[in-house]
N, C-alpha and C positions, 0 to 999 in steps of 0.2 A: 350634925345634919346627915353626914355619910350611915352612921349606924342606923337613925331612923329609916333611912333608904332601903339599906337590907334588911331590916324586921320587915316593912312593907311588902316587898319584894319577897321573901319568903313568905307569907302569910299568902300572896297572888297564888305563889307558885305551889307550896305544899297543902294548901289549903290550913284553913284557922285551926282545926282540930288538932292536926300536926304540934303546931308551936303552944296549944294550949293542954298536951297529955293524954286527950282524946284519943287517938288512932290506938292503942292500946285494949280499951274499951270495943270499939267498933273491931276488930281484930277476936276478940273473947265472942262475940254476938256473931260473927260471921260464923266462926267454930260452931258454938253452940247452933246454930240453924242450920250448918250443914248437916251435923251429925242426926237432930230432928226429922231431916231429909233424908238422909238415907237408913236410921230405924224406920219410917214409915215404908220406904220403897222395897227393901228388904222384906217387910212385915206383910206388904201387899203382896210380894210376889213368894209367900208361904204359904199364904193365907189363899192366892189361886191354885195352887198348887194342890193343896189338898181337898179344895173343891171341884180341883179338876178329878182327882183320885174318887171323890163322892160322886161326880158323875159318873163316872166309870164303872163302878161297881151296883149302881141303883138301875133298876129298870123301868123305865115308866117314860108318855109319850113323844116327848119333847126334847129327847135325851140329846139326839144328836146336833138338835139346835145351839144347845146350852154346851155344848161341849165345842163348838165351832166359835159362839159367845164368846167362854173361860179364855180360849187358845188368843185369838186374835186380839180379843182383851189386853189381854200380858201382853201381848207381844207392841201391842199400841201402848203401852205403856198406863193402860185403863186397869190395873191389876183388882187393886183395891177395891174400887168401886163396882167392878162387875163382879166378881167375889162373895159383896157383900151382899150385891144386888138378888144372887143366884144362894146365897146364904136362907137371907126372908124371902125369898118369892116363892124356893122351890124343897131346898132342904129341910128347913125348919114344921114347912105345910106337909111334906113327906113324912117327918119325925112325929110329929103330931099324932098321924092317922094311924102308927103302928098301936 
């Protein structure tokens, strides 16, 4: 009866995953999505980078908006998205007209 006591009692405590081999698993997934996390956040903050460098060197109306966008962007941690944003809205319509 004592041994059932402590199988319970650890299952309470380490949760079931633990005593069923699980935590192994959940440990490989934690890895793997961190790593997914930071290729993306790395990836966003290249990818502002050299839109900040494309705004920099283009001249056309709205430059310094877009430029104050990129900076605070990154820096709020909005890389990616403002990036991408400033990618289709303004580079790509820019690239077009040449």
């Amino acid at each position: 009866m004592e041994s059932n006591a402590k199988t319970l009692f650890g299952a309470l405590i380490l949760g079931a995953g633990s005593i069923l081999g699980i935590s192994a698993l959940g440990g490989l997934l934690t890895t793997i999505l961190f790593a997914l996390i930071l290729i993306l956040t790395l990836g966003g903050l290249v990818f502002d980078v050299f839109m900040i460098i494309d705004c920099l060197n283009r001249d056309f109306e709205d430059r310094t908006i877009w430029l104050v966008i990129l900076i605070f962007g990154g820096l709020m941690g909005l890389a990616l998205p403002v990036a991408a944003v400033y990618y289709f809205a303004v580079k790509k319509k820019l690239d077009s007209k040449k």
